[in-house]
N, C-alpha and C positions, 0 to 999 in steps of 0.2 A: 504494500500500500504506500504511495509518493505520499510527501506531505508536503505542506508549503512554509516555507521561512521569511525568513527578512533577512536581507543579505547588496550588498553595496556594487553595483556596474559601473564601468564606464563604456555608453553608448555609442559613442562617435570618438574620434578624433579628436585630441583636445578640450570637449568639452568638462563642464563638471562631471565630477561621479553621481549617482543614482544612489539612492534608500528604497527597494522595491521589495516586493515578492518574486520568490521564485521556486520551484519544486525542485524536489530532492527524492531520487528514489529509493527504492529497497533497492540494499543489496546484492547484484548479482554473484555467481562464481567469481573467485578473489577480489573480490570489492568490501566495502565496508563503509558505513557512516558513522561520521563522527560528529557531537557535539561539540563545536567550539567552544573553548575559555579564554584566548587570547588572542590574537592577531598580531605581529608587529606593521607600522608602516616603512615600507621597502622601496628605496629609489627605483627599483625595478618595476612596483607597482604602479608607480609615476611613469616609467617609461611605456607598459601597456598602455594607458592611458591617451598618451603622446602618439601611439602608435610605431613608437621604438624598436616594439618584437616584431611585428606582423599587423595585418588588418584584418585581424579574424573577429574582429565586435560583433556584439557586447561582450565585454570581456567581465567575466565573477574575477574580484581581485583578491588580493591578499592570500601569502603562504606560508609568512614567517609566524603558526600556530604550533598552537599544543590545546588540547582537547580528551575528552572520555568517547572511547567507541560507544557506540548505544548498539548497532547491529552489524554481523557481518554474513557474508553470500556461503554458498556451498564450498566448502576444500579449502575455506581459511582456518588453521589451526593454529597460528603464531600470535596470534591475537585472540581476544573474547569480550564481551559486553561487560563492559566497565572499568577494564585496564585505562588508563593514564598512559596517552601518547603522545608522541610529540612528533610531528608531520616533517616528513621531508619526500624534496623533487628528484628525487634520484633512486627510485625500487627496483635494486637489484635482481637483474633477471636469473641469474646464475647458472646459463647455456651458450654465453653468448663468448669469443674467443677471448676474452680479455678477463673473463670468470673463470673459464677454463682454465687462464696460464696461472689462477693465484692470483687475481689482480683483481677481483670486483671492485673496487670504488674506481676503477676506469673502464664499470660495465656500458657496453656499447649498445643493450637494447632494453634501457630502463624506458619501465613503461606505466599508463596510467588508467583509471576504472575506464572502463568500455561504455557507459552508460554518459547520457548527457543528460546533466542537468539541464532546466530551460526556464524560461520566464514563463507568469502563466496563460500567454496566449499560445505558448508553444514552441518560442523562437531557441534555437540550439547556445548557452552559453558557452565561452572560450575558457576555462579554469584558467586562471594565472599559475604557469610551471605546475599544470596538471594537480593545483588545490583546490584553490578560492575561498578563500577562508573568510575575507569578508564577509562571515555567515552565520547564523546561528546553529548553522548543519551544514556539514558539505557530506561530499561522497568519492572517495579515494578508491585509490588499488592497493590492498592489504599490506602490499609489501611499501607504501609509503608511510608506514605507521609502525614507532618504532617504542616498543613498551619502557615505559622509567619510573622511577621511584613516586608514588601517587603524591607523596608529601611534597614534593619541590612545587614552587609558586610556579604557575601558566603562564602568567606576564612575561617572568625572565625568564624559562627554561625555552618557552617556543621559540626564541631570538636562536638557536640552534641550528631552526629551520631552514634557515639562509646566511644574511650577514655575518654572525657570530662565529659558525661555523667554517663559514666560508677565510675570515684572516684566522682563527687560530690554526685553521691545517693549512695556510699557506705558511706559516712560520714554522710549523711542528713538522706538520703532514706531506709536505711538497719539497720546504725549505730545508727540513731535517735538521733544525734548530741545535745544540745542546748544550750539556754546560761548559759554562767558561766563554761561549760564543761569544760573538759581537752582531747583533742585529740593527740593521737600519728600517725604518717603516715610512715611504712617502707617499701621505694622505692620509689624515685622523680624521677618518668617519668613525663610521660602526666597524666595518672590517680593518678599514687600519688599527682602532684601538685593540681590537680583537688578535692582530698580531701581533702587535705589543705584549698582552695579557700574557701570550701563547708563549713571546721568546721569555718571558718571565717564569711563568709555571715550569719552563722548558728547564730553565737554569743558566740564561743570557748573564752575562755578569756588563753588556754596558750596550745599552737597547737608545735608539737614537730616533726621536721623531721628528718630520719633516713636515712642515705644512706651510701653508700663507696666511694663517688665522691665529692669531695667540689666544683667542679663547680654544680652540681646538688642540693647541698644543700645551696650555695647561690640564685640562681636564687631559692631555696621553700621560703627563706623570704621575695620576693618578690610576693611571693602567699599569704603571709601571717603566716610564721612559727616565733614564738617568739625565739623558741630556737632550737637547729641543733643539731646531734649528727653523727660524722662519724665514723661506727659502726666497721672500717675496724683497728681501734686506741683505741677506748674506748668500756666500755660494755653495750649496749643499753641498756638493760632492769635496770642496776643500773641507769644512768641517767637520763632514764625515770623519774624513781623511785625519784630520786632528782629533776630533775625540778617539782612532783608534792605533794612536801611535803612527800615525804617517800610510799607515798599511791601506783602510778601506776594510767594509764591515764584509764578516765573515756570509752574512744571509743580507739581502737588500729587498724588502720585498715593496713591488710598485703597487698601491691600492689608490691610483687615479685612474690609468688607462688613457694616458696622453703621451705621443712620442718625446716629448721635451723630460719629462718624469722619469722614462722610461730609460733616454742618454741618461739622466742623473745617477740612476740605478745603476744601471752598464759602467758607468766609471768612477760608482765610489765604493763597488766592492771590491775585496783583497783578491790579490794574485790566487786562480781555485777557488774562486768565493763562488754564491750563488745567488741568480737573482731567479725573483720569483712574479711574475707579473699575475696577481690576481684580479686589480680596475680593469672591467671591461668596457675597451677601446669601441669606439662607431665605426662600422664599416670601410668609410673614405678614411680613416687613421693611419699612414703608413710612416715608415720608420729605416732611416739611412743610418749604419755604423759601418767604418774602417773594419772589411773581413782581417786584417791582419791583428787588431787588435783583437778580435772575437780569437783569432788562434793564440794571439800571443797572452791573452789574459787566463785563456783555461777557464778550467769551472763546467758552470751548468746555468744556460739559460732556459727556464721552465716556465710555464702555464699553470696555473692549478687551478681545479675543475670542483669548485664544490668546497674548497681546502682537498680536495683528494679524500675526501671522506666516507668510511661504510658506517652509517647512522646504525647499523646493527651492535658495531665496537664503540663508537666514537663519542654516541648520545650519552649511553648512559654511565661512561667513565668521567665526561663532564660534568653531569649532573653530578654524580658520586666528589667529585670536587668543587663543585659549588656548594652544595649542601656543607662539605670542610671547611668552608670560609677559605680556600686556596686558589675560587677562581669566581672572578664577582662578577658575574652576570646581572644581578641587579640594578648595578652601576651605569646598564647600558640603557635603563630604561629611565629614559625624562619626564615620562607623561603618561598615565593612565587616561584613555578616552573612549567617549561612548562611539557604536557604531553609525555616529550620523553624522561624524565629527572628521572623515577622513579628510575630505579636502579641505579642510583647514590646515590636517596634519604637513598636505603638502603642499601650503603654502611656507608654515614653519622652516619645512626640510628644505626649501628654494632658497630659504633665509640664513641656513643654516643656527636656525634656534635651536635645535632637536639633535641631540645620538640615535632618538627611538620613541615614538609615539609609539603606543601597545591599546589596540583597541580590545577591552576589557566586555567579554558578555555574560551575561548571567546565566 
């Protein structure tokens, strides 16, 4: 039996988001509904919006949640009605060649529920990265629902979902962070703080954040950055280079996704160092470096997908330290808001007022 919700669109192009109904149905084979408890808002949700991803509208938004199952379809056994999940876009198919070699979190045919949700005259919704959690109910594919400890807060644990995740495994999980390292981070959002956090838990002993905002790069040395540099005044990559003994940081990770960021990156790590480009770049973005210095500098220039993350390992070891007081997700949330209140959120985030609005439902 479908039921109908209240849950946040964006219709067009640019325009404002929507507060409507829409139906949610039972779950088919490996599917499942979930109650919502939290939502974060996600520059990406702005980007659907924008029409950034695609022009598949109406797009159902928001996917940075955590939620209770209420029901699940035939031949889901890893979940049950009333586990405490926390959503992620990435459902490990576990056939696919890249699971096969030992590599699931760079599985190549994550996939998501078969069923469409619709508005209720019938019209097919777009899930945002196959959630939409802008809702009082969505409806997943089982394997995007990743069980964790009931007692963690919803607000901060679903920030997992995406951003949070997304810099701590570019510094841990991609970057391969560890102790004694030297990490760089250019761009304190949500995920650059989250790398930060990450080369810290890691056991970074001199973590260096990079921005044009100094309220941005105050609030990173409360993520944990020793040293700041605002890039918009002095020259990254020379003081990099100074906070780490002349050398250049051992992990550089880029959370803009602009070729100018990107050189900074490329030439303030150490000789074998690593950059990590997690910001992602616009399409027309392209990018000129000296092939000889690509040879002559060594290392590892990488991409990371998600932070490189298997939400099956990754969720609930985080949680398991957040709940220790050892990794403060809390921190990340500026704002509890109701679900009617999203485009405001991103007007905030245009402003950079916000780490993280968390639209909060009953």
């Amino acid at each position: 039996m479908s039921q109908t919700v209240k849950a946040v669109i964006a219709r067009a192009k640019g325009e404002p988001v929507e507060l409507v109904d829409i139906v949610v149905p039972d779950p088919g084979p490996g599917e499942a509904v979930v109650k919502v408890e939290a939502c974060g808002v996600c520059h990406t949700d702005l980007h659907y919006r924008e029409g950034g991803i695609n022009d598949d509208f109406p797009f159902l938004l928001g996917h940075e949640a955590a939620g209770v199952v209420e029901a699940v379809g035939e031949g889901v056994t890893d979940i049950a009605p009333g586990d405490f999940v926390i959503l992620n876009w990435r459902a490990v198919c576990g056939n696919c060649r890249a699971c096969n070699k030992g590599k699931p979190w760079y599985c190549f045919a994550t996939h998501n529920a078969k069923q469409k949700m619709t508005l209720t005259d019938g019209t097919e919704l777009s899930p945002a990265l196959g959630i939409g959690a802008f809702a009082e109910k969505t409806l997943v594919a089982a394997g995007q629902c990743t069980k964790v400890d009931p007692d963690a807060e919803a607000a901060a644990v679903g920030l997992l979902g995406c951003g949070v995740m997304a810099g701590f495994g570019a510094a841990v999980n991609t970057g391969g962070i560890g102790l004694g390292d030297s990490l760089a981070v250019i761009g304190c959002g949500g995920v650059g703080n989250a790398a930060i956090q990450g080369g810290k838990v890691a056991g970074a002993t001199t973590i260096i954040a990079v921005d044009v905002d100094d309220r941005k790069l105050e609030q990173a040395k409360r993520f944990g950055a020793t040293h700041t540099v605002n890039s918009k005044n002095e020259d990254a990559v020379e003081k990099i280079r100074e906070y780490t003994g002349g050398f250049g940081a051992d992990v550089v990770v880029e959370a803009v996704g602009r070729p100018e960021t990107y050189e900074q990156a490329f030439f303030a790590r150490d000789l074998a160092g690593t950059v990590v480009l997690v910001g992602v770049p616009t399409p027309e973005k392209t990018l000129t470096l000296p092939l000889i210095e690509i040879f002559g500098r060594g290392g590892a220039l990488k991409s990371s997908w998600y932070g490189d993350c298997l939400p099956s390992r990754d969720f609930p070891m985080l949680v398991d330290l957040y709940k220790q007081g050892r990794f403060d997700l809390g921190s990340f949330v500026t704002e509890k808001i109701g679900i009617g209140d999203v485009e405001a959120a991103f007007e905030k985030m245009h402003h950079g007022d916000v780490l993280r609005s968390v639209v909060v439902l009953d």
